[in-house]
TORPA-4810 file (N, C-alpha, C, O; in nm, 3 decimals):
<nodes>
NODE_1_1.820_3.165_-2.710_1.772_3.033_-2.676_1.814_2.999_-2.532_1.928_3.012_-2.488_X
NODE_2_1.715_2.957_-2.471_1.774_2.910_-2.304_1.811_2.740_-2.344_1.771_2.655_-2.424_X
NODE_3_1.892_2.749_-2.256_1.960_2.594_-2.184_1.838_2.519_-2.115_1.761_2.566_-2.031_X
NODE_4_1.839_2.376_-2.176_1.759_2.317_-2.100_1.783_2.236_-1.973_1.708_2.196_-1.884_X
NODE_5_1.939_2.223_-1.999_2.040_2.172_-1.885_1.982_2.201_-1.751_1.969_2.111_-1.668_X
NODE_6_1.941_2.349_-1.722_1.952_2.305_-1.555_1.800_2.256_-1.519_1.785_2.208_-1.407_X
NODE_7_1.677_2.265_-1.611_1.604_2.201_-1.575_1.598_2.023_-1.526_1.518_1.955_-1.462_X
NODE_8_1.722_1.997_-1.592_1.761_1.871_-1.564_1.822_1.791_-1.464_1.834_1.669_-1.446_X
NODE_9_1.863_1.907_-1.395_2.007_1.876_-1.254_1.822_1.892_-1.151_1.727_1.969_-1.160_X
NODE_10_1.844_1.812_-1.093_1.795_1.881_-0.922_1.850_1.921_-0.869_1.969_1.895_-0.876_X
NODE_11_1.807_2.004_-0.786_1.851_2.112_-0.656_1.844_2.028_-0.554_1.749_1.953_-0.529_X
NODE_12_1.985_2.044_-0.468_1.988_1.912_-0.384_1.877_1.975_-0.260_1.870_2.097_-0.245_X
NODE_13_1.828_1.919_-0.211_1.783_1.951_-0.057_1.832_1.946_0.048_1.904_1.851_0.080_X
NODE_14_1.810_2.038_0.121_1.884_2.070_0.234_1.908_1.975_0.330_2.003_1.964_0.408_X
NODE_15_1.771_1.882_0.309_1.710_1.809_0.443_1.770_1.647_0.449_1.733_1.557_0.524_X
NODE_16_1.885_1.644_0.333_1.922_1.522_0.332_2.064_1.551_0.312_2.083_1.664_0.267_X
NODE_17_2.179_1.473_0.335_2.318_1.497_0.353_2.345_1.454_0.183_2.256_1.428_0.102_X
NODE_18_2.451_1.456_0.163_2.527_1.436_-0.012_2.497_1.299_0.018_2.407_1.290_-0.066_X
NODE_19_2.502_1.169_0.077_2.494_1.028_0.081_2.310_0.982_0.108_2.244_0.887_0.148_X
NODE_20_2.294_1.083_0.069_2.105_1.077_0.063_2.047_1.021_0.198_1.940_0.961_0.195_X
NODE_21_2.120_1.040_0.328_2.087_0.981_0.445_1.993_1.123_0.491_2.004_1.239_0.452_X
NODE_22_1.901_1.064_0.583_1.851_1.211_0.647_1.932_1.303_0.739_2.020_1.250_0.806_X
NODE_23_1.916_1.409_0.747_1.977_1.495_0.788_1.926_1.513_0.934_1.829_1.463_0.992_X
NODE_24_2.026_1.602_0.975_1.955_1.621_1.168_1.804_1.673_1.181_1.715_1.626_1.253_X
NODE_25_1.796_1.849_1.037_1.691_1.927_1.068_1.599_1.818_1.013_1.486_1.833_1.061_X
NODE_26_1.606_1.727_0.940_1.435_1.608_0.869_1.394_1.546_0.974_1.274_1.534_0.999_X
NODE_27_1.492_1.494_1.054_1.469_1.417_1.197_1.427_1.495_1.285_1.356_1.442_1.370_X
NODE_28_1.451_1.629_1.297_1.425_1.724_1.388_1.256_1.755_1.381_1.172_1.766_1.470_X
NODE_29_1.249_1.762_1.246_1.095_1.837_1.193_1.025_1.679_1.164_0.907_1.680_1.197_X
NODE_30_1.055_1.590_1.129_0.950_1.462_1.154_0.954_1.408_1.300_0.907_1.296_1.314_X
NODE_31_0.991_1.455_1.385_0.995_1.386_1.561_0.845_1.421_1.602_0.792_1.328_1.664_X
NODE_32_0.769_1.526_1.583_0.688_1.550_1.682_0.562_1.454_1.586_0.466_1.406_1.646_X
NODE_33_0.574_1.439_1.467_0.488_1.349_1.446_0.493_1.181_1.411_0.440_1.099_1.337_X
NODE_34_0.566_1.190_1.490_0.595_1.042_1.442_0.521_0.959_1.516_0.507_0.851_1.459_X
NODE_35_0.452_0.970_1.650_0.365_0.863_1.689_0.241_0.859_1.652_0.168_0.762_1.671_X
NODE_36_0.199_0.999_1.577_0.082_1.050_1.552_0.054_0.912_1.405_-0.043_0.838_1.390_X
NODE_37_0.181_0.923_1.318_0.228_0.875_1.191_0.214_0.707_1.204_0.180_0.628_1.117_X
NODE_38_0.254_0.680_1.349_0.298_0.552_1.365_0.139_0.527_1.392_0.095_0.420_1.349_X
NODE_39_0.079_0.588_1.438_-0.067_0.521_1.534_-0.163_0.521_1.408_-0.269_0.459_1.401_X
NODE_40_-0.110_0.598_1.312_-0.203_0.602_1.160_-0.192_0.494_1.105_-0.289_0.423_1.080_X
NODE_41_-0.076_0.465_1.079_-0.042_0.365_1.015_-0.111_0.219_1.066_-0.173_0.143_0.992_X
NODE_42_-0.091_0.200_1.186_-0.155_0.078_1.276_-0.303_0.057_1.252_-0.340_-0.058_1.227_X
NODE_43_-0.392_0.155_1.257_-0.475_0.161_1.223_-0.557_0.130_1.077_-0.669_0.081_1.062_X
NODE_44_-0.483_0.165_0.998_-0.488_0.133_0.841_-0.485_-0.037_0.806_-0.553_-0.110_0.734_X
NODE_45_-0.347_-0.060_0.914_-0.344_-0.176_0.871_-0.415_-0.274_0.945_-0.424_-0.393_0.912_X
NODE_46_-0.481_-0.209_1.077_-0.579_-0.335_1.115_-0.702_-0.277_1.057_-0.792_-0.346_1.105_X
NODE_47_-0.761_-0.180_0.975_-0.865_-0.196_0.922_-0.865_-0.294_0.822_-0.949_-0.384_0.824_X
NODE_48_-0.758_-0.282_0.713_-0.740_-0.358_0.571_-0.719_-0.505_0.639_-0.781_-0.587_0.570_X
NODE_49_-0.644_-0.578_0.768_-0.666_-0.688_0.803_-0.809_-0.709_0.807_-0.872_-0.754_0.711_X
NODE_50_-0.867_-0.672_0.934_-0.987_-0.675_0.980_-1.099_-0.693_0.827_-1.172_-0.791_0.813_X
NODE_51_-1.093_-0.614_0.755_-1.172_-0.678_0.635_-1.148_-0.758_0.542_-1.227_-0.777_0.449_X
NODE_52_-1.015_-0.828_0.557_-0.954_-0.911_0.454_-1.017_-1.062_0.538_-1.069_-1.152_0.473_X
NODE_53_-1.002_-1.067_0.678_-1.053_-1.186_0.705_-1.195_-1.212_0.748_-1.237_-1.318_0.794_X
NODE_54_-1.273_-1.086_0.722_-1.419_-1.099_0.765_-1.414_-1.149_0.610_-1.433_-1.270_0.595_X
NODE_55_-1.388_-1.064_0.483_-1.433_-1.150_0.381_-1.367_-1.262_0.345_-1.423_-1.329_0.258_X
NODE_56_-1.256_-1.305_0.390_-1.246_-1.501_0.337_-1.302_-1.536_0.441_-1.299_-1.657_0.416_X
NODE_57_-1.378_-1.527_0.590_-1.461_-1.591_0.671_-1.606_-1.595_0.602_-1.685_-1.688_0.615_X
NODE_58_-1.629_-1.472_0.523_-1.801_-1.480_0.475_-1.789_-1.572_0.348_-1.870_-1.663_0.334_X
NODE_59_-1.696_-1.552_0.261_-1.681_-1.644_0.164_-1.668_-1.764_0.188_-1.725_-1.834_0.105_X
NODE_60_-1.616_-1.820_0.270_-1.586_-1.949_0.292_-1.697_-2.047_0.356_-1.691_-2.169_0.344_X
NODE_61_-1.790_-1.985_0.419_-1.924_-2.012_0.491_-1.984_-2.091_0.368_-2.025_-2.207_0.376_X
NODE_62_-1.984_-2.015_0.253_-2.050_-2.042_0.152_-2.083_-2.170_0.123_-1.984_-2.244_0.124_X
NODE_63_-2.217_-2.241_0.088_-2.213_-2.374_0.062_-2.228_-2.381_-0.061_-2.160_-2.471_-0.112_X
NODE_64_-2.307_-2.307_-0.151_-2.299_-2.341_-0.287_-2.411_-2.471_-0.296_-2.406_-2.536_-0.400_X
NODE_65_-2.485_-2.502_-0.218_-2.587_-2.592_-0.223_-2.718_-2.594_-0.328_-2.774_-2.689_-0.382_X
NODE_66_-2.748_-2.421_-0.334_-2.813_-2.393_-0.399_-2.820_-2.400_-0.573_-2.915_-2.401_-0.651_X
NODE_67_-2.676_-2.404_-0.590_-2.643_-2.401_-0.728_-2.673_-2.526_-0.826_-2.619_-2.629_-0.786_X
NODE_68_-2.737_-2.538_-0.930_-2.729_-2.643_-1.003_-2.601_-2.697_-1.051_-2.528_-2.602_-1.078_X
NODE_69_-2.550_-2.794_-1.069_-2.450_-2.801_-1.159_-2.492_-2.939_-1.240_-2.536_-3.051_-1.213_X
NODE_70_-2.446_-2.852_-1.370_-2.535_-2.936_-1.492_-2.441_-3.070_-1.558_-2.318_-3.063_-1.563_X
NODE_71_-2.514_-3.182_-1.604_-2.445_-3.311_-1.634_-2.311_-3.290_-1.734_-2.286_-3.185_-1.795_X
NODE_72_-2.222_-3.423_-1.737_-2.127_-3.391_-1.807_-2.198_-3.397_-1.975_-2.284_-3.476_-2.015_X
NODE_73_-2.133_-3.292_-2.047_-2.157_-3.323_-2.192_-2.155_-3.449_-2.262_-2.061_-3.528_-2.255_X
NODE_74_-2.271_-3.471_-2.338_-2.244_-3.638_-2.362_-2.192_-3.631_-2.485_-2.238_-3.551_-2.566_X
NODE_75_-2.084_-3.717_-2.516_-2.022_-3.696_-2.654_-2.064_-3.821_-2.764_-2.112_-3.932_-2.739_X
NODE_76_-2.035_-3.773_-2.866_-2.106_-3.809_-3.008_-1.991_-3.874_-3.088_-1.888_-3.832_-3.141_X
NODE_77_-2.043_-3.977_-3.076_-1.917_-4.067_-3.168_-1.949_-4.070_-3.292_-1.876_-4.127_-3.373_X
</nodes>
């Protein structure tokens, strides 16, 4: 019968110190993309702006003029 024990431990990674901080080589190997990372990111988030306020600007235009709205229910004594 095998041990199921060590499927259970993780294997620490190299790329982070025992206090789970990053290590020199993670900083070393994420440097060359990090503006690439940073300019992605910027982008993302002025697309998801950029369409969050075109649609509460198109929604809000809205007059709703067209709509009927029907009398109050008349109640029955």
């Amino acid at each position: 019968m095998h041990s199921t024990r060590k499927f259970l431990v993780l294997p620490r990674s190299t790329y982070y110190e025992p206090d789970q901080r990053q290590g020199a080589s993670l900083i070393r190997a994420r440097k060359p993309f990090l503006l690439k990372n940073l300019a992605t990111g910027v982008a993302m988030f002025g697309l998801t702006a950029c369409i969050y306020v075109y649609t509460i600007r198109a929604v809000a235009q809205d007059e709703f003029e067209d709509v009927v709205v029907p009398d109050a229910p008349v109640r029955k004594k």
